[in-house]
N, C-alpha and C positions, 0 to 999 in steps of 0.2 A: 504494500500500500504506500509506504513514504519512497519507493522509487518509483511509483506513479507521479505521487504528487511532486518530486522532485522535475521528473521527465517535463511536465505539465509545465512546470516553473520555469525549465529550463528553456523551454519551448516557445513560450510567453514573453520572456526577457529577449530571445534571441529576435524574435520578431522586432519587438520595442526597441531593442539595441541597434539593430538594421536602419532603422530608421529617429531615433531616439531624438535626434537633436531635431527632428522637426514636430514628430508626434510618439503618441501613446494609444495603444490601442485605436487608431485610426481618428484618434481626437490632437490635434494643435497644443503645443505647450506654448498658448498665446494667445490675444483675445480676453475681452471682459470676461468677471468673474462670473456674472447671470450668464452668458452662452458658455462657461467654459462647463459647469455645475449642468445646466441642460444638456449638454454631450453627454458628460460620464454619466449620467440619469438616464440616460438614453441609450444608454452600453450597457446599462444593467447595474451599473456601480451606484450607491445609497450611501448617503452622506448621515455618517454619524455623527458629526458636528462640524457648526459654521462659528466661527470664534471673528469673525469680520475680515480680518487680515488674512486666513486661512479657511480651508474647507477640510476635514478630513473623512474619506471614504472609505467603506468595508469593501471586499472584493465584489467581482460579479459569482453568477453561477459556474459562469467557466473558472473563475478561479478565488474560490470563493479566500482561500488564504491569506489575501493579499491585503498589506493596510497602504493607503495612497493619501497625503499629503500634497496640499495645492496652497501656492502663496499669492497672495494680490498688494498689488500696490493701493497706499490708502486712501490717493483719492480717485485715482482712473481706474482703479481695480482691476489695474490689468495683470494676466495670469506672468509670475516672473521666476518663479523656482516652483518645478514637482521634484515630489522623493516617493521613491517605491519601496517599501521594507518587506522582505522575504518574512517568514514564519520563523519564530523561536528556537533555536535549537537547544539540544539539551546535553551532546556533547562535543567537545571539542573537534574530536574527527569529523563528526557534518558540517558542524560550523563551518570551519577551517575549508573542509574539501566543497561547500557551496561558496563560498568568497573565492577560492582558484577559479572555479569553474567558469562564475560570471568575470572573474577579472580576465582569463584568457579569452571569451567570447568581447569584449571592450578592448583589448590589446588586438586581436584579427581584426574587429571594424578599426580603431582609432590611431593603432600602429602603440608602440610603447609610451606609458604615461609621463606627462612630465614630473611628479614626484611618486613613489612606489615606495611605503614603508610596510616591514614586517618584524615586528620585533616584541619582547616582555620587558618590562622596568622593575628592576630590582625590588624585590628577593624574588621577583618570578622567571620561570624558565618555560622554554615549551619542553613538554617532557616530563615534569617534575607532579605532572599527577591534579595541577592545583590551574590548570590553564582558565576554564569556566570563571573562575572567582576573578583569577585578573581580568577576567573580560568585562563582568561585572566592576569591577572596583576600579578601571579605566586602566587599570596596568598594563595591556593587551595594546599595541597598536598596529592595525592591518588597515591599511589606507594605499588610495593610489588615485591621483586626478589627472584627468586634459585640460588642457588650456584653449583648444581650439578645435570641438565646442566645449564648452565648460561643463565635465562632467565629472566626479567623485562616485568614488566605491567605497564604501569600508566597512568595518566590523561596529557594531555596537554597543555599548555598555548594557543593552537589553537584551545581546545571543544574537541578533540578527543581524542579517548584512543587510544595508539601506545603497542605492542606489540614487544619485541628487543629479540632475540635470536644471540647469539656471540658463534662463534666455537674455544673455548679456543686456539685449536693447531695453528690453523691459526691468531689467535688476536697475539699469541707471537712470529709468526715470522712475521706479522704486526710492532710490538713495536721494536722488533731485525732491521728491515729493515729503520725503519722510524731514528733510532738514528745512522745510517751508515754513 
């Protein structure tokens, strides 16, 4: 069952990846927040909360695992950073082997990242039995970004890899709007 739902995952990302810096699931990472919220409502994706600045959504049926993060600027609301977070893992080995997986399918589309870190912060090791907890407790760092398009992979202090793609144009009238 969890190398279905892996396969599934993996399937889903690689599509989005294919095409990531323009869309998601055949929807725009751009555009008002009211049509961005009617696409993914229209894909099947249910918005568990609207906090104004962001939207956050449950998966669809096709993949119902997935939690999706959507940013707006505050006063054109325009859509300017999504993140995609994979499902919880519970041990190191998935963790670990679902962050390779999506970071080699991002290395084939975007060629190698401009930073790529993998490493534990003292007293932790990988190996030493306790990797989970550094993950949790931020001592874990697996990260790796493009710069051109702006996209971020990495590990999370919650067990899961998040995937952030940010629409340059719309992050700087984001930044323009917020210092107004």
């Amino acid at each position: 069952m969890i190398s279905k739902i892996v396969f599934l995952l993996t399937f889903l990302l690689s599509v989005t990846i294919s095409s990531f810096s323009q869309e998601f699931d055949g929807i725009k990472i751009d555009g008002s927040k009211s049509s961005f919220v009617k696409a993914m409502r229209g894909k099947g994706y249910s918005v568990k909360s609207d906090k104004g600045g962001s939207v956050t959504f449950n998966g669809n049926a096709s993949h119902p695992a997935l939690k999706l993060i959507a940013f707006f600027s505050p006063v054109t609301k325009l859509t300017w950073k999504f993140v995609v977070f994979l499902p919880e893992q519970i041990t190191w080995y998935n963790l670990k082997s679902q962050y390779n997986q999506f970071l080699d399918l991002l290395i084939e589309k975007y060629g190698e990242p401009s930073n790529n870190y993998g490493f534990f912060s003292n007293p932790f090791t990988e190996g030493d039995g306790n990797e989970m907890t550094a993950v949790g407790i931020e001592k874990c760092t697996y990260s790796a970004s493009w710069t051109n398009p702006e996209i971020r992979i990495e590990i999370t202090k919650y067990k899961q890899v998040s995937v952030k793609y940010e629409n340059p144009a719309n992050s700087l009238i984001d930044d323009r709007e917020k210092t107004q």
